[in-house]
GUNU-331821 format. One record per residue (C-alpha): residue in three letters; x negated, y, z. Coordinates in steps of 0.001 Angstrom, whole numbers, m for minus. Layout:
<nodes>
r=ala | east=X | north=Y | up=Z .
...
</nodes>
This chain:
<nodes>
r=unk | east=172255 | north=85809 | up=m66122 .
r=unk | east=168694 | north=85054 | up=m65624 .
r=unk | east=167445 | north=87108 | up=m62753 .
r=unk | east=163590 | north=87785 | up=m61406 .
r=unk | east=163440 | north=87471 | up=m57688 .
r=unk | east=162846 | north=91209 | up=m55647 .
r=unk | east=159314 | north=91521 | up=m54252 .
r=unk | east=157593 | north=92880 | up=m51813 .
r=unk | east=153753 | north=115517 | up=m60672 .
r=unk | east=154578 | north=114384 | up=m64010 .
r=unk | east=154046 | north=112077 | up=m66559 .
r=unk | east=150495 | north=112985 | up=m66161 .
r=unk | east=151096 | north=113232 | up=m62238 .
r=unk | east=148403 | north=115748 | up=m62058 .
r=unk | east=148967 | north=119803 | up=m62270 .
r=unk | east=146176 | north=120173 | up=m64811 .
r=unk | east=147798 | north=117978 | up=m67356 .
r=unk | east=150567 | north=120158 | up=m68251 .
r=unk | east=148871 | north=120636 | up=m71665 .
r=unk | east=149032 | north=117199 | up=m71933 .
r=unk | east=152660 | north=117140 | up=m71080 .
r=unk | east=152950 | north=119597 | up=m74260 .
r=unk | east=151794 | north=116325 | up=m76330 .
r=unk | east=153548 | north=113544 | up=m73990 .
r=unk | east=150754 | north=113230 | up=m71526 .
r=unk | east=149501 | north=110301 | up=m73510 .
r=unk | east=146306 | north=112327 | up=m74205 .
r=unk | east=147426 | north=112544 | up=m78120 .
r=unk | east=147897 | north=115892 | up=m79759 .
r=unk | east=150450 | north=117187 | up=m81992 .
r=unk | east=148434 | north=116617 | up=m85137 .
r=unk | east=148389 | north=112555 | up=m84168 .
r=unk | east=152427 | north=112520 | up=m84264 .
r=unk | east=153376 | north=112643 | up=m87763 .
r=unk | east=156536 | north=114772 | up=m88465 .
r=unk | east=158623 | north=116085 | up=m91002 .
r=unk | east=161083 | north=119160 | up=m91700 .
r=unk | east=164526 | north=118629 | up=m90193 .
r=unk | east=166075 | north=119299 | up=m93357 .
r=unk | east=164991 | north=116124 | up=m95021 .
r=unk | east=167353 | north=113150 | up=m94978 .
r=unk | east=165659 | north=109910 | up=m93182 .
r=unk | east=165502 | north=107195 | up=m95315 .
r=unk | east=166127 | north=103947 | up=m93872 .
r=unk | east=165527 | north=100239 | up=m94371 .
r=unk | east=167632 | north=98050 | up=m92430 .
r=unk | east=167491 | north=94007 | up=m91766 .
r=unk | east=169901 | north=91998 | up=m88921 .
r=unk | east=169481 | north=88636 | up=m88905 .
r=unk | east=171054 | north=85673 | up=m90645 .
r=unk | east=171785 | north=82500 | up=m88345 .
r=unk | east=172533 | north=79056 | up=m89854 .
r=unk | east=176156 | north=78611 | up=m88776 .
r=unk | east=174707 | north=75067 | up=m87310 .
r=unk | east=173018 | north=76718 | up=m84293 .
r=unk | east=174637 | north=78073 | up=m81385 .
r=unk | east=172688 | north=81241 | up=m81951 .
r=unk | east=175497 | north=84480 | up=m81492 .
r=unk | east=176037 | north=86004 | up=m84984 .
r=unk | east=176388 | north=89771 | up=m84831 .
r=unk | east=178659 | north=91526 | up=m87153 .
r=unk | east=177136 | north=93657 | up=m90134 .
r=unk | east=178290 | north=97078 | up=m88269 .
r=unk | east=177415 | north=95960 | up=m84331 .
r=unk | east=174411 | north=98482 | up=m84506 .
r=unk | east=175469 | north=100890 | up=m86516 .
r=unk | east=175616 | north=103393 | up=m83459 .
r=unk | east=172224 | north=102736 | up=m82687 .
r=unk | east=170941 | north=103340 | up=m85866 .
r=unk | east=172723 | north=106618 | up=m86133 .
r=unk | east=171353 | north=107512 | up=m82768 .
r=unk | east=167833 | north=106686 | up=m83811 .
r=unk | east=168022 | north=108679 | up=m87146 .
r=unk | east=169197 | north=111801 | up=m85008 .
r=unk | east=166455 | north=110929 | up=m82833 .
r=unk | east=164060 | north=111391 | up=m85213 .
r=unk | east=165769 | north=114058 | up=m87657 .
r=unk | east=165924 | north=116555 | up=m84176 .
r=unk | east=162488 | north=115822 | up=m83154 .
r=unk | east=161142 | north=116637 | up=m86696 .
r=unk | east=159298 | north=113166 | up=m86936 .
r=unk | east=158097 | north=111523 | up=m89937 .
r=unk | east=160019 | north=107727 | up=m88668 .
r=unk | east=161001 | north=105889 | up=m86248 .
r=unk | east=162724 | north=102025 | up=m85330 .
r=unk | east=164376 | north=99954 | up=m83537 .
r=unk | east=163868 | north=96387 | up=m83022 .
r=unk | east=165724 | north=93662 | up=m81323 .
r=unk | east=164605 | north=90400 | up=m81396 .
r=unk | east=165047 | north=86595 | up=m79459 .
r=unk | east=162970 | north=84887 | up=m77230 .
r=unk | east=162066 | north=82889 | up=m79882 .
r=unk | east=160897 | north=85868 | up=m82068 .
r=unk | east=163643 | north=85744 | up=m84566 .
r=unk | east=164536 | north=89430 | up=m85181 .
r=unk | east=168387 | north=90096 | up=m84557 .
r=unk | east=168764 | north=93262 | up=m85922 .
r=unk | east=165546 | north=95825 | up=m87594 .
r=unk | east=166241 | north=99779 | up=m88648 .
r=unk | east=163601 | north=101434 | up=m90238 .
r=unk | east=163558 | north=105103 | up=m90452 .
r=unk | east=161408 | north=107302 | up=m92547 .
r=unk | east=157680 | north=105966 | up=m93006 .
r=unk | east=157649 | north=104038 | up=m89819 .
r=unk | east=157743 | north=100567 | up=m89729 .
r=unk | east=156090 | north=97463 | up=m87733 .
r=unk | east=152554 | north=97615 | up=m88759 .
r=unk | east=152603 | north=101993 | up=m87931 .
r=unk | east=149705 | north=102602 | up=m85507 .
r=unk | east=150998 | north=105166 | up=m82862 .
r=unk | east=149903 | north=106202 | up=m79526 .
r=unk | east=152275 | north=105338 | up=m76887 .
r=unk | east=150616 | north=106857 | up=m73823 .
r=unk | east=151840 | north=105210 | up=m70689 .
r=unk | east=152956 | north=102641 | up=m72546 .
r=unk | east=149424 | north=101140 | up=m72255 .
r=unk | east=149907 | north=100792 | up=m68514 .
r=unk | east=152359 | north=97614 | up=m69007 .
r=unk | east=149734 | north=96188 | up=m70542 .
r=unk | east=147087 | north=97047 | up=m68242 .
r=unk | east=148892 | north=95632 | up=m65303 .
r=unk | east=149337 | north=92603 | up=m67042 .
r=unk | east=145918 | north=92114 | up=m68113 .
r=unk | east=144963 | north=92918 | up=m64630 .
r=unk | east=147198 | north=89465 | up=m63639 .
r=unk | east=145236 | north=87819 | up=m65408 .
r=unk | east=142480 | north=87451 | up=m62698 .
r=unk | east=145044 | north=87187 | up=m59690 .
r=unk | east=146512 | north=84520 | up=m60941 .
r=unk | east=143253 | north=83043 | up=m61117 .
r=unk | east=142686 | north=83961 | up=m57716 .
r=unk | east=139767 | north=86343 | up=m58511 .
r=unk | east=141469 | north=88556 | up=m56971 .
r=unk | east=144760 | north=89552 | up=m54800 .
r=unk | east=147689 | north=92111 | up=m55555 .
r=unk | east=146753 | north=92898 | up=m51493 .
r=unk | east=142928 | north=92803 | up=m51498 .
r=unk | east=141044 | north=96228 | up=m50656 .
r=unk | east=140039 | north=97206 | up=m53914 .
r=unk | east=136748 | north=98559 | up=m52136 .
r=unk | east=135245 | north=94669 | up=m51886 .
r=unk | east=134886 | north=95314 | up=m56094 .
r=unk | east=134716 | north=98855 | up=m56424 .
r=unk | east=132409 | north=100281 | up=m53442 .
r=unk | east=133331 | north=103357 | up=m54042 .
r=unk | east=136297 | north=103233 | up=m52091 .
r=unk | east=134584 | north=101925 | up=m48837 .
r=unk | east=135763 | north=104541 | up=m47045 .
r=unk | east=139417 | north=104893 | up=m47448 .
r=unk | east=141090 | north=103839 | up=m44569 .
r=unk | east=143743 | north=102448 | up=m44815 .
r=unk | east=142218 | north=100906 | up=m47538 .
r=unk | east=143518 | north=101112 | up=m51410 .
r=unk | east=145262 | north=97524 | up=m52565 .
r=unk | east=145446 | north=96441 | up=m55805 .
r=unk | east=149369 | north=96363 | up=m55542 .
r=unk | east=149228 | north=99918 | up=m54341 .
r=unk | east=147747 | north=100952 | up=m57009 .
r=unk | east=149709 | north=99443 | up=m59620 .
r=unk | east=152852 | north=100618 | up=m58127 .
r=unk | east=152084 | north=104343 | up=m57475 .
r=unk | east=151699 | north=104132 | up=m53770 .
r=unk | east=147688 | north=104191 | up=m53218 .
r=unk | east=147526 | north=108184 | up=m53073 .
r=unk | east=145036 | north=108131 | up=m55611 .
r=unk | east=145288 | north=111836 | up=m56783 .
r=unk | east=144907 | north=112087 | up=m60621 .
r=unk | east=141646 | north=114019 | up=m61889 .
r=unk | east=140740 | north=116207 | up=m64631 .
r=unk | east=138410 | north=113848 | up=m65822 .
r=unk | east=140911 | north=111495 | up=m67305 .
r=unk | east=141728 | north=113956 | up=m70324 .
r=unk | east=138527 | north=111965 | up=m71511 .
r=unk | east=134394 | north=113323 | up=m72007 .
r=unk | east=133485 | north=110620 | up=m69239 .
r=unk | east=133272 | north=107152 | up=m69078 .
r=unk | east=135652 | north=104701 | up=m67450 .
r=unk | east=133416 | north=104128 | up=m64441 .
r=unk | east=132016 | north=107794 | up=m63947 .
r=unk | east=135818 | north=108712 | up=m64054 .
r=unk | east=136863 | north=106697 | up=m61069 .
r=unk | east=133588 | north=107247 | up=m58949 .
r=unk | east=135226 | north=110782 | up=m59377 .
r=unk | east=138245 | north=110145 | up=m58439 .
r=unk | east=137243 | north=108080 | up=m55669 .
r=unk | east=135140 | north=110877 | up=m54278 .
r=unk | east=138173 | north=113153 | up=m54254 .
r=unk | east=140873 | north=113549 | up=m51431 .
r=unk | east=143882 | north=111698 | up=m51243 .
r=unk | east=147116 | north=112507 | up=m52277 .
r=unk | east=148626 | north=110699 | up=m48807 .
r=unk | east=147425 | north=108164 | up=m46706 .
r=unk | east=147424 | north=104317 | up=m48726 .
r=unk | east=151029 | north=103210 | up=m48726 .
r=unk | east=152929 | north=105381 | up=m47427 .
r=unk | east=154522 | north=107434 | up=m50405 .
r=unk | east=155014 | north=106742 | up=m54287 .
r=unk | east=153659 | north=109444 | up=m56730 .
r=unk | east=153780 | north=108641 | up=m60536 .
r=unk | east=150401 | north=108924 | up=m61667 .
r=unk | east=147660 | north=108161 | up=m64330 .
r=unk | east=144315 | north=107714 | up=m61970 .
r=unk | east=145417 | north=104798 | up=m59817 .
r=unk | east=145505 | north=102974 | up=m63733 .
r=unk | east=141907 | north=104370 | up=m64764 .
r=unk | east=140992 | north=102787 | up=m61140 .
r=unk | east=142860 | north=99535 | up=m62435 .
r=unk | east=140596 | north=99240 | up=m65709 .
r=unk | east=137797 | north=99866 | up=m63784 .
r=unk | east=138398 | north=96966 | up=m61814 .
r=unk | east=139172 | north=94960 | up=m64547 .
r=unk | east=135545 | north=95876 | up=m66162 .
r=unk | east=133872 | north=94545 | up=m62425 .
r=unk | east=136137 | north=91458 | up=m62821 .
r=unk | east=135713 | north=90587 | up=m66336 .
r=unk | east=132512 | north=91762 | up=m66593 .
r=unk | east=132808 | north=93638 | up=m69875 .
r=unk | east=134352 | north=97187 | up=m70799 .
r=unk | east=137591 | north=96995 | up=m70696 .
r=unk | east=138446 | north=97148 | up=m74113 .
r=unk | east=137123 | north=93391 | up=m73959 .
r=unk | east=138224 | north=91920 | up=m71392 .
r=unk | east=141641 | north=92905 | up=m72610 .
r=unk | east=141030 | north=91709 | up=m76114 .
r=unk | east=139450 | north=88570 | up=m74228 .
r=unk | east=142556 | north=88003 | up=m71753 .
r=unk | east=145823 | north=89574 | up=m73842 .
r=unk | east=146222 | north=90805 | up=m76846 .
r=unk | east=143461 | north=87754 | up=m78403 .
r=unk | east=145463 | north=85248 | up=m77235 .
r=unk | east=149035 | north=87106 | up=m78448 .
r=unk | east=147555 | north=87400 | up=m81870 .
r=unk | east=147836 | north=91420 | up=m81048 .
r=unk | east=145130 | north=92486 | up=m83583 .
r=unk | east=145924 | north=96220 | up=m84176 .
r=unk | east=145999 | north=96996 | up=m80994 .
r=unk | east=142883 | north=99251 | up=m80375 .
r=unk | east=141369 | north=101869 | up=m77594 .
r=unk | east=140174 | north=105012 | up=m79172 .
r=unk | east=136723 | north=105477 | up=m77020 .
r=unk | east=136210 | north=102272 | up=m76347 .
r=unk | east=133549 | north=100678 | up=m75192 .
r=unk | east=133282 | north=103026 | up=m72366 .
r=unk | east=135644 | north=105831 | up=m72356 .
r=unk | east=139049 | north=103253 | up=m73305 .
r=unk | east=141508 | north=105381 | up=m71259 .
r=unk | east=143510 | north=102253 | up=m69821 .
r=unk | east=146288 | north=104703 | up=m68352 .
r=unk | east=147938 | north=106366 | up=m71756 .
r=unk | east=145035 | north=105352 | up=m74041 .
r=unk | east=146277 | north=102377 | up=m76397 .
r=unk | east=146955 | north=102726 | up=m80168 .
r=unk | east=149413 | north=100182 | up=m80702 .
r=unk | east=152045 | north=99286 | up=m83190 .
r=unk | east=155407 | north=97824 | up=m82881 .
r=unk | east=154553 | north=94269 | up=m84058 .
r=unk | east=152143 | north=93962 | up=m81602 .
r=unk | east=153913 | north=95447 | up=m78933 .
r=unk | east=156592 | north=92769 | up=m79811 .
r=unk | east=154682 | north=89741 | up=m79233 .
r=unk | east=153565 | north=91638 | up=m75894 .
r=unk | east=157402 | north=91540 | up=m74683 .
r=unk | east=158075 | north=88275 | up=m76608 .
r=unk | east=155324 | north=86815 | up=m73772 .
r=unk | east=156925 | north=88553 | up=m70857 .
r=unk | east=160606 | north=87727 | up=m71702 .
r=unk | east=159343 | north=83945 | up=m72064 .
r=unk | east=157514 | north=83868 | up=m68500 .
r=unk | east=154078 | north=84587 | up=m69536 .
r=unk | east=153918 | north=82367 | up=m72715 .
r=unk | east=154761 | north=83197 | up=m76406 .
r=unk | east=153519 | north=81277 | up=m79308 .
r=unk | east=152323 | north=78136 | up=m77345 .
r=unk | east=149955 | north=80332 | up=m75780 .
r=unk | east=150648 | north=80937 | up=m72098 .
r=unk | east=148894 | north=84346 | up=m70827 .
r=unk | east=150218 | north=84482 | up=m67787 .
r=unk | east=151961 | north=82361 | up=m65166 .
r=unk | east=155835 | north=82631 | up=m64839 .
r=unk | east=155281 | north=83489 | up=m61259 .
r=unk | east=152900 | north=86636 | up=m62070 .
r=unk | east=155270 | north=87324 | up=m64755 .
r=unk | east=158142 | north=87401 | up=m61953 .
r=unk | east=156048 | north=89604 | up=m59153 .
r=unk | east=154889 | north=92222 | up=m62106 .
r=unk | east=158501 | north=92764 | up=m63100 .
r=unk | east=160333 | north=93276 | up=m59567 .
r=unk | east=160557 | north=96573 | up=m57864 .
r=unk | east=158017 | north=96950 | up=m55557 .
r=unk | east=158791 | north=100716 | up=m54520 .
r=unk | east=162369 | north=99495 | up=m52430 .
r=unk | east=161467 | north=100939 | up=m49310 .
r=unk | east=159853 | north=104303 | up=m50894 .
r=unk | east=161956 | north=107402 | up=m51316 .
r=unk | east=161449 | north=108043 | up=m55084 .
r=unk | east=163608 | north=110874 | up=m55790 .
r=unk | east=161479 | north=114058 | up=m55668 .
r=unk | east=158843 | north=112168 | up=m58162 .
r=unk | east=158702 | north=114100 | up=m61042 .
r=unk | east=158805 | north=110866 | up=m63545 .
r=unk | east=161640 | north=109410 | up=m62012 .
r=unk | east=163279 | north=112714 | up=m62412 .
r=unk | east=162532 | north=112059 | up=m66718 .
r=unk | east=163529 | north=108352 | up=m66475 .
r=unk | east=166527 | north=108205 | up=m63990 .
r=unk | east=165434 | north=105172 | up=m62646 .
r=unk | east=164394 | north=105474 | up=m59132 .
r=unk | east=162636 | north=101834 | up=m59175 .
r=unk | east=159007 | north=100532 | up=m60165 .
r=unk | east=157091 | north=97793 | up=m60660 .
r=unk | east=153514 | north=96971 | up=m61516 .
r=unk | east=152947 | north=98790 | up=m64456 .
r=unk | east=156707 | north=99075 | up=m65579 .
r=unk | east=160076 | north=100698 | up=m64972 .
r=unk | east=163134 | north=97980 | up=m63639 .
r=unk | east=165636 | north=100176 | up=m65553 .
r=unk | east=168793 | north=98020 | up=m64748 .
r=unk | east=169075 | north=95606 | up=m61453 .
r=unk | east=171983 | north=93065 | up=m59934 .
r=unk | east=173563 | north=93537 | up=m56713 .
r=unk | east=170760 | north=91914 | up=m55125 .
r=unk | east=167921 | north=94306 | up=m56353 .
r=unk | east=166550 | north=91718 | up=m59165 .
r=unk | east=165487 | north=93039 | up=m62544 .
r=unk | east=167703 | north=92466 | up=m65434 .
r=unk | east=165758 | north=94607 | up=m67833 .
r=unk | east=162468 | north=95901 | up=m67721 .
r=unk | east=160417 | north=98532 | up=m69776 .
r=unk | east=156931 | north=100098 | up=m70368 .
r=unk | east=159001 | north=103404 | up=m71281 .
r=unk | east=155870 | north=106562 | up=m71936 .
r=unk | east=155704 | north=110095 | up=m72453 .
r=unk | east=155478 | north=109809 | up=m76517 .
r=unk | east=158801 | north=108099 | up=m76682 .
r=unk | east=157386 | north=104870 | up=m77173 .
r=unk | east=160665 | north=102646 | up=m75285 .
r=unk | east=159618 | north=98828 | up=m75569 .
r=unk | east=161564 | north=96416 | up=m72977 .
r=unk | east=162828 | north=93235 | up=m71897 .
r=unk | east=166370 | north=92148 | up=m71444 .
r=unk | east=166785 | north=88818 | up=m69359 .
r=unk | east=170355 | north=88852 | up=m69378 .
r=unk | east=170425 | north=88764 | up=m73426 .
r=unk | east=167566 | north=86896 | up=m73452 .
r=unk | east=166067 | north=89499 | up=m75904 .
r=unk | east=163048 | north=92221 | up=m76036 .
r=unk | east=163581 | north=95548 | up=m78019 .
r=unk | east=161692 | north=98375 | up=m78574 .
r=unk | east=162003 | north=102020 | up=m79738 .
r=unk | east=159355 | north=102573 | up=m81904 .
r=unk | east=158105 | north=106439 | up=m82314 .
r=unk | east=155205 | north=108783 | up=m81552 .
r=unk | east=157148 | north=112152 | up=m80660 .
r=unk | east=154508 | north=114882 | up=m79061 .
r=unk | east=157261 | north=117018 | up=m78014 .
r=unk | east=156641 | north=115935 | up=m74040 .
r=unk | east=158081 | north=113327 | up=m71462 .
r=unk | east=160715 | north=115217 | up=m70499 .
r=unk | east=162202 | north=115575 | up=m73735 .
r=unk | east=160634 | north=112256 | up=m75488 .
r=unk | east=161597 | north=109588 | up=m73044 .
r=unk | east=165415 | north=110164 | up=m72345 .
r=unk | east=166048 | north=110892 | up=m76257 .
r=unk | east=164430 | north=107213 | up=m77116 .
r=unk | east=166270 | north=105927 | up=m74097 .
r=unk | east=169541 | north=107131 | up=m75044 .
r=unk | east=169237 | north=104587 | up=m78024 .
r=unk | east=167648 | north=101770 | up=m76435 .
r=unk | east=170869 | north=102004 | up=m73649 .
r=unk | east=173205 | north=101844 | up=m76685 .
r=unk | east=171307 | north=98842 | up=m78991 .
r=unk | east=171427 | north=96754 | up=m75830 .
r=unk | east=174790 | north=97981 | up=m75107 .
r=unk | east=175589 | north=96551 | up=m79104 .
r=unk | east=174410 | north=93015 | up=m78091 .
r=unk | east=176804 | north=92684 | up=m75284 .
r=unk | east=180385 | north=93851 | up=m77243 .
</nodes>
């Protein structure tokens, strides 16, 4: 088993946003999630892969994910959505096993709302590990506005829940990026800097706002410049961009691109000959960095069940010693995309359900727990 060494209210996490909970707190409404009556039977289309019988590749038998694929047309039959799929794939891209359901497929745009943060965070390590900046700088040297926090707000702290950055009502969008977090920075503190986690959307706008300053661009670019460019990611989009890209639940994304995403992070930071990130940043934005927080009362913890988090994503299953074996960007539209080092695979549950977190995220992870439960028996 490969194993990534431990490092050091809502889905929303902000009282205001429980309208946006009503629509998965990924700032999408109910008329962007396409859905159907219950009473009509999914329709699927269904590949698993064929291995030459000369590789050492593990063959999987025609029925190993049948469960899973009756799981994920339930899925979407209850939740009255137009599609859905699962994908499992290799870390060299070859897909293992594909379902199709409905009038979803790969190339679907959806919005995945806090599945953009994964991909924040990552762009994000871009610049540290160019040493533009550090995971335990005071973000206040970039962004001024901060100058007076004390203790000061870190980088890390912010990409782990723990800067008590409250969440604002200006990130339900009609500002830009940067007059967003000036607000936010000019309102109080959940806690003092590092001393409790809170699940949260702000400290993420306060993340893309630093990665404008760095790059020197809006953020839309400098992600286009630093991640999904070089992954060959081009559907991804940001509705608002230039300046109102919401980089905490704002991406439009679809399930090929959110593939070669994972396919990057399962290989260390580099898919495709392309290397995106180093294998150490790869390692430090994957391990739980919340260990010595108490976790339980947090609201999203409370919808995911997993008491851990990293920078930007969720350690759902760990060893003995506290080392991520898998690791997902898991949001409130149901959206479940994630990496699997003990396989040596990335899958992802691909749907847009506007139904909320609290219903959205434990229905998509109930399948993702069985397909990677499939590739084990």
């Amino acid at each position: 088993m490969k194993r990534i060494p431990r490092s050091v209210a809502a889905w929303c996490g902000f009282a205001a946003c429980a309208g946006l909970l009503a629509v998965g707190c990924g700032g999408s409404s109910a008329s962007q999630a396409a859905s159907t009556s219950d009473s009509t039977e999914p329709v699927f289309t269904t590949t698993t892969s064929v291995v030459p019988s000369t590789t050492t590749t593990r063959l999987y038998a025609p029925t190993a994910f049948d469960r899973a694929d009756a799981l994920l047309a339930e899925r979407v039959k209850s939740a009255g959505l137009s599609g859905g799929m699962v994908r499992l794939a290799r870390a060299d891209g070859s897909v293992i096993h594909e379902t199709s359901v409905g009038s979803v497929n790969g190339a679907t745009p959806m919005s995945v709302a806090s599945s953009t943060k994964w991909l924040t965070a990552a762009t994000l390590m871009t610049f540290v590990d160019q040493g533009a900046i550090g995971l335990d700088n005071n973000i206040a040297t970039w962004l001024p506005e901060f100058g007076s926090d004390n203790p000061g707000v870190t980088v890390r702290q912010l990409l782990a829940h723990t800067s008590g950055v409250r969440d604002n009502t200006c990130q339900g969008g009609g500002s830009s990026l940067a007059a967003c977090v000036k607000a936010i920075a000019s309102s109080p503190r959940q806690f003092p800097a590092g001393s409790q986690f809170s699940y949260g959307n702000s400290d993420f706008l306060v993340v893309g706002r630093l990665i404008e300053v760095l790059g020197g661009a809006d953020f839309a670019t400098v992600v286009a410049q630093r991640l999904t460019g070089p992954l060959g990611m081009t559907a991804t989009t940001w509705p608002g961009a230039p300046s109102m890209a919401n980089s905490a639940f704002g991406v439009r994304i679809t399930v090929d691109d959110y593939g070669k995403f994972l396919a990057m992070v399962l290989n260390y930071g580099t898919a495709s000959g392309t290397t995106v990130l180093s294998r150490t940043a790869v390692e430090t934005m994957v391990a739980n960095q919340v260990a010595d927080y108490d976790t339980t009362g947090d609201f999203s913890v409370g919808i995911t069940k997993i008491p851990r988090y990293c920078l930007g994503c969720w350690p759902d299953v760990v060893d003995g010693f506290g080392s991520t074996v898998v690791v997902s960007g898991n949001g409130g539209m149901g959206l479940y995309p994630w990496v699997d080092y003990e396989t040596n695979t990335w899958g992802i549950i691909g749907v847009q359900d506007a139904r909320g977190a609290q219903v959205a995220v434990p229905a998509s992870q109930k399948v993702a727990v069985e397909a990677r439960a499939a590739l084990l028996r």
